[in-house]
N, C-alpha and C positions, 0 to 999 in steps of 0.2 A: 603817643604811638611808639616811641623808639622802646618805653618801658614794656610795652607788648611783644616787641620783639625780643627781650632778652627775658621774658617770662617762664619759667621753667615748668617742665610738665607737671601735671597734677602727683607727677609719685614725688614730687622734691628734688629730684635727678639735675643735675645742669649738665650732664651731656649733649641736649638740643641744644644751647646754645653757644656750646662751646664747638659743639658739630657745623652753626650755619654759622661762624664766623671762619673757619677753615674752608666752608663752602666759598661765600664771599669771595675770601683770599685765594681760591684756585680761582675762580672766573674771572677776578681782575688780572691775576699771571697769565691767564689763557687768550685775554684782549690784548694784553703789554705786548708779551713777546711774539704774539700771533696775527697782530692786527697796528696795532701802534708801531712800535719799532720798526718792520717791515717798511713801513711810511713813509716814518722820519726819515731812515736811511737812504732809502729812493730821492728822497726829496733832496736833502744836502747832497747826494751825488750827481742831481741835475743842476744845482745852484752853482757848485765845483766846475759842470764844463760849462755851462754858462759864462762864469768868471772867465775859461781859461777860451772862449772864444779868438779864433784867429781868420783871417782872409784864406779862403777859398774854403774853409768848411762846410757841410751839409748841415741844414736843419730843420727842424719840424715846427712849425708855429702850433698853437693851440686850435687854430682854425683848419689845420689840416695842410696846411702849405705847404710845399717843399722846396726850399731852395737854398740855394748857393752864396755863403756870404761875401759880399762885395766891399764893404765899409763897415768900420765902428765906431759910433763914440759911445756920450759919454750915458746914455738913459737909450738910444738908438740902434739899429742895424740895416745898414743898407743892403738887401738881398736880391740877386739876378732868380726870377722866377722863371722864365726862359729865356730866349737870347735877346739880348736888348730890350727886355723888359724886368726895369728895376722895382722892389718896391720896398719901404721903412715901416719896422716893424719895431716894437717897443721891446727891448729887451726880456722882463715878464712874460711874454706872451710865447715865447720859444720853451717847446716844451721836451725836446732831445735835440743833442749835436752829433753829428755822424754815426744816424741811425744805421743798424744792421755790422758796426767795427767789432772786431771781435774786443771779447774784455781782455783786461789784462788783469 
């Protein structure tokens, strides 16, 4: 199959194949910096306030929750979801920390 792919047209010409591996090469640049990277980035910048987690921050669980952090350890988060109702949330599962702060 892969020799079909680099089969040159009937004039003898290797331009098609030197043309579909440029092609190739633009569409994986176009997922990289278009679709991937975006990702990655988002992602280690949630991991980053994850880490830097402190008492009284806002957060968003992946289930939609929104509360208040109360306590940390060490795989855990104690969060006030409203007044005198606490609940432990796994760290993982927070998926922003004071949503809506401006960037810096």
């Amino acid at each position: 199959m892969f020799q079909d792919f680099l089969m040159t047209p009937p004039g003898g010409g290797s331009e098609g194949a030197i043309l579909n591996f440029v092609f190739l090469g633009a569409l994986f640049f176009v997922f990289y910096f278009f679709i991937i990277r975006p990702q990655s980035k988002k992602q280690k910048e949630i991991q980053n306030k994850i880490a830097a987690i402190k008492k009284g921050d806002k957060i968003v669980t992946s289930g939609g929750i929104i509360a208040i952090v109360h306590s940390i350890e060490e795989e855990t988060i104690l969060a006030e979801v409203d007044s005198g109702v606490k609940v432990r949330f796994l760290k993982h599962s927070v998926t922003d920390v004071n949503p809506g702060a401006a960037k810096a």
